[in-house]
N, C-alpha and C positions, 0 to 999 in steps of 0.2 A: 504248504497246503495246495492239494491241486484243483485247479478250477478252469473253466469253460465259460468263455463269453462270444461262441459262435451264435447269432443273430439266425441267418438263414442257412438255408439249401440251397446251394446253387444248381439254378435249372436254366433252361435254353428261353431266351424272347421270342414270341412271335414275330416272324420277321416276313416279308414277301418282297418282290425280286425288284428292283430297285428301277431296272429299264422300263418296265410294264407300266410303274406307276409314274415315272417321270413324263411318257406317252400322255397320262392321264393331267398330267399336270399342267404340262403345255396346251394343250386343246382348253382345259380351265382356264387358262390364264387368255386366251387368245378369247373365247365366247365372252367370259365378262369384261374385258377391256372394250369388243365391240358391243356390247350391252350400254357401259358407262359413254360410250363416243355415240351413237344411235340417240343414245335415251338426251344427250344434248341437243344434236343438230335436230330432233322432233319438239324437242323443248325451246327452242331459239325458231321455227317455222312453221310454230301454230298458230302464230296469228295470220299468216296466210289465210288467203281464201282457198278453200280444198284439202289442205291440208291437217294431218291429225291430228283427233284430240290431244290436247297439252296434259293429259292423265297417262298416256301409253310413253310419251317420253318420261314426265315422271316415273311411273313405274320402270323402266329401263335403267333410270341413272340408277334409282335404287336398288334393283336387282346388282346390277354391275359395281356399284361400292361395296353391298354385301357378299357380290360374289371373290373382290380383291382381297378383302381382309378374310374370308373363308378360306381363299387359295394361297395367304399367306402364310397361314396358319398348317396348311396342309403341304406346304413346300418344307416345312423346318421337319418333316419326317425321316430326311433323306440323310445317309449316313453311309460313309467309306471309312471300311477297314481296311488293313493293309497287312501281310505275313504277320504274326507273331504282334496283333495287338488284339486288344479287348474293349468292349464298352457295355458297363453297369445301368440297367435301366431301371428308374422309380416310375411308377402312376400314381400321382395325388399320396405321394407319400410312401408308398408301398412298394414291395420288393416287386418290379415286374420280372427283369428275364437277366441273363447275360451273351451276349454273341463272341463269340470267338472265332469263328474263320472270315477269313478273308473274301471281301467280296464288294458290292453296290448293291444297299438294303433299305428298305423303306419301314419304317416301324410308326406304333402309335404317335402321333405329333403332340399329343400332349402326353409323351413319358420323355423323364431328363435322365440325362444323362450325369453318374454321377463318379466323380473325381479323387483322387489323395484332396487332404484339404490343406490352402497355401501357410506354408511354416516363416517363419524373418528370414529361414534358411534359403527360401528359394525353392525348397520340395512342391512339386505337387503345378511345377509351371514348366515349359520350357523354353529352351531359349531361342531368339532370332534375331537376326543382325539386320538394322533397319540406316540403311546413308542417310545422312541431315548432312544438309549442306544449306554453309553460310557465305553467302557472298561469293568471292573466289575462294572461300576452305571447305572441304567436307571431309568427312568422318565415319567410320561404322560406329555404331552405338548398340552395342549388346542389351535389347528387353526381354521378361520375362513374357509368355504367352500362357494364358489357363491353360490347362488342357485337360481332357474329360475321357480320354483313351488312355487306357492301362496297358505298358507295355513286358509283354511275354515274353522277351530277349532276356539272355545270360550278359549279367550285368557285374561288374566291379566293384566294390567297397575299397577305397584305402583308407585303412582308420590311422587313424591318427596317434603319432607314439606318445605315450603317458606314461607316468613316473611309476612304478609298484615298488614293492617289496618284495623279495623273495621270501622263503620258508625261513631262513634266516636269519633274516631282517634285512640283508645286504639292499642297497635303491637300485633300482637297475633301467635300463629305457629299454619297453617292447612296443611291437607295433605290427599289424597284421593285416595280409589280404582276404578280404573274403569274393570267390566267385556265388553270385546267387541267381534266383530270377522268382519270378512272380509263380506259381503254380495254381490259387485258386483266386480269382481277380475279385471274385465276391466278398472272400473273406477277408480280401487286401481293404474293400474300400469300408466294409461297415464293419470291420473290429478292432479295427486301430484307428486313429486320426490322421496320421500320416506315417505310411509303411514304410518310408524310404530313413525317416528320423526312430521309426524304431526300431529300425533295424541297426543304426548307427550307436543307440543308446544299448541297445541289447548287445550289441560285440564290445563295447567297450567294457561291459558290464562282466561277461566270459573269460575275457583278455584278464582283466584283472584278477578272479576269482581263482583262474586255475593260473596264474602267475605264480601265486602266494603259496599254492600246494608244493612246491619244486624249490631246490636249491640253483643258480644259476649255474656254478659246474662244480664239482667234488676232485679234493686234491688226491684222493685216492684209487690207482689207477686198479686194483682188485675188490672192484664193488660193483656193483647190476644195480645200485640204485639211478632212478631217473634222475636226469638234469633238464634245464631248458636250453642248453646247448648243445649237449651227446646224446640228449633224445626230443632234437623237436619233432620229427615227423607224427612219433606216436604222441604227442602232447596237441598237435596242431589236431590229430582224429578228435582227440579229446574234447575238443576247443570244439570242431566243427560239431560233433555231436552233441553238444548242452547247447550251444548256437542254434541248432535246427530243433533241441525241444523250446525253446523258448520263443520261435517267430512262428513255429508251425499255425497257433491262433490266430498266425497275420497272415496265413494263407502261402507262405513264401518258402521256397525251399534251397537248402545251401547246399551247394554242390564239390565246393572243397575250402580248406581254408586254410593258410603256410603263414608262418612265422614270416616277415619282412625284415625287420631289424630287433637287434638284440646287443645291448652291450651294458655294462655298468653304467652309473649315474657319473657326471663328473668330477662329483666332489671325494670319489673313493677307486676310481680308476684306476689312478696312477696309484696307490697302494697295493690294487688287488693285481694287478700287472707285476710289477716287482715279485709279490708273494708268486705268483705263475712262476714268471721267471726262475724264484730261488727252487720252488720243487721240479722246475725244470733242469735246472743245475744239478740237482739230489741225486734224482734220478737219470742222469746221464751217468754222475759218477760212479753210483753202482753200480752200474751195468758195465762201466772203464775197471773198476776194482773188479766184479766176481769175473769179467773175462781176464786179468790180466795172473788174480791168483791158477787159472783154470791152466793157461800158457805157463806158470814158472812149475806149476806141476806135472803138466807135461815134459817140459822139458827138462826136469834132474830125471822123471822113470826114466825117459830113455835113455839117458847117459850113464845112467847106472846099467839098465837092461843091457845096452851093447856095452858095457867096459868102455865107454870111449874115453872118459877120464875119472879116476875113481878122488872124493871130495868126502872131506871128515863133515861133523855137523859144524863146526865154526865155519869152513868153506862154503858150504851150501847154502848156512845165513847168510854168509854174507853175497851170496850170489842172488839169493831169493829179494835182499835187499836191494842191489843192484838192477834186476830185471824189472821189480815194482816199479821203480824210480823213474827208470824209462818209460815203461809202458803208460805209466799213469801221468806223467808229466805232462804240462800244459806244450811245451814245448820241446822241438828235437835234441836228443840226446849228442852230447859231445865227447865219446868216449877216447877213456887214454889208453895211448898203447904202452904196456909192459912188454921190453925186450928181455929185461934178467928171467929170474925164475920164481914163481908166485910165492914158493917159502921163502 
């Protein structure tokens, strides 16, 4: 059944240029800081004689603490992207915008910015290595860091090899690369829970399905039927194209995807090896027998043709016997020589 759980339309955020307003911010920050210091030292030297009403310092501190937490509220606008990343913006809920190029931008300070959300796996964080140090020993310590930027780079999958079945039945181990990357960051962050694990779940899911359609390889060397070893590249399109229908609703798009590893299970390996082997053997030896009949054919016509030596049929059996023996033998031929005369 096919279905549709795209949420929005991905549009562009209002955004303005990020130097302008940082200009704006510092001068904020510097007026009410001298606001909050002023509205003190008038507040501590009012009771001076000449000095001003204790209500103009009042009002000062207060200006200047409301103006702190206004200008702290209006610093959290401020926002660097970097090549090939992205950031999802909600207001009060709501889809506001998405940015995508690179730059130093200032956007609404109360819209959030919104993320993959964090899996046991680790998705949806990144990593950074933080020294602790104890005493005379320290250490790097790998932490996860949230993070609220979607990145737009071509990315790697190694999945991980899993048991199938072939068409079959035979158990076999596959395992596969997928190159991918993020294409619509909107549909990354509000259609799925976390893109990165469904995407993980969805190739596992592919890997196995089209495993199951395919024999692993055919003892038959005059057949065009597909295997998953004399034809993975066409099986890997395969793979990549039911792969890219099923994350396209996650906004992401797969850009190739190759067979990694491929071999029997262990528990029938060494049977199906052997079996190799023996039709490897089969068909060597035919190919030893219909060339070696092709050779003693050749050579009685032309002995006949030039008269080099004329041979009854018991002769020529037993010559034909002879040449087989050789040719087809595992090993070199030890021939006798006859001095008298062959009758």
């Amino acid at each position: 059944m096919e279905h549709s759980i795209r949420v929005v339309q991905e549009k562009k955020a209002k955004t303005k240029s990020g130097g302008l307003y940082l200009l704006l911010d510092l001068l904020g920050w510097i007026l009410d800081v001298a606001a909050f210091v002023f509205g003190i030292v008038f507040m501590v030297k009012s009771t001076e004689k000449g000095a001003v009403p204790i209500s103009i310092g009042v009002a000062l501190l207060v200006v200047g603490i409301l103006g702190i937490v206004g200008m702290s509220i209006f610093s959290s606008g401020f926002h660097i992207l970097q090549p090939n990343q992205a950031m999802v913006f909600t207001l009060f809920g709501k889809y506001y915008g998405t940015v995508k190029e690179p730059g130093f931008y200032y956007v609404n300070p109360f819209c959030s910015a919104v993320g993959p959300a964090k899996t046991n796996t680790g998705a949806g964080v990144q990593s950074a290595s933080v020294n602790v140090t104890n005493g005379a020993q320290s250490a790097n310590v790998t932490v996860g860091v949230p993070t609220k930027k979607i990145s737009l780079r071509t990315r790697t999958l190694n999945n991980a090899r899993q048991k199938v079945n072939d068409i079959l039945g035979n158990p076999i181990i596959i395992g596969a690369n997928v190159i991918w990357k993020v294409a619509d960051p909107t549909a990354a962050v509000f259609n799925v829970e976390n893109f990165e694990q469904f995407l993980s779940t969805q190739c596992d899911s592919v890997i196995r399905n089209i495993a199951r359609l395919y024999p692993y390889d055919t003892m038959e060397e005059d057949t065009e039927e597909k295997t998953l070893r004399g034809s993975s590249n066409e099986i890997a399109e395969q793979m990549e194209t039911e792969l890219q229908a099923r994350v396209a609703e996650a906004g992401l798009e797969i850009i190739d995807v190759r067979i990694t590893h491929l071999a029997y299970s262990e528990e029938i390996a060494a049977a199906m090896l052997q079996r190799q082997q023996a039709v490897a053997i089969i068909a060597a030896r035919q190919k030893i027998v219909e060339g070696a009949v092709s050779m003693v054919k050749m050579a009685i016509d032309q002995l006949g043709e030039e008269e080099i030596v004329v041979l009854d049929e018991e002769r020529k059996a037993a010559m034909v016997s002879n040449l087989l023996v050789v040719l087809c033998g595992n090993k070199d031929a030890q021939p006798i020589v006859n001095s008298g005369s062959i009758y």
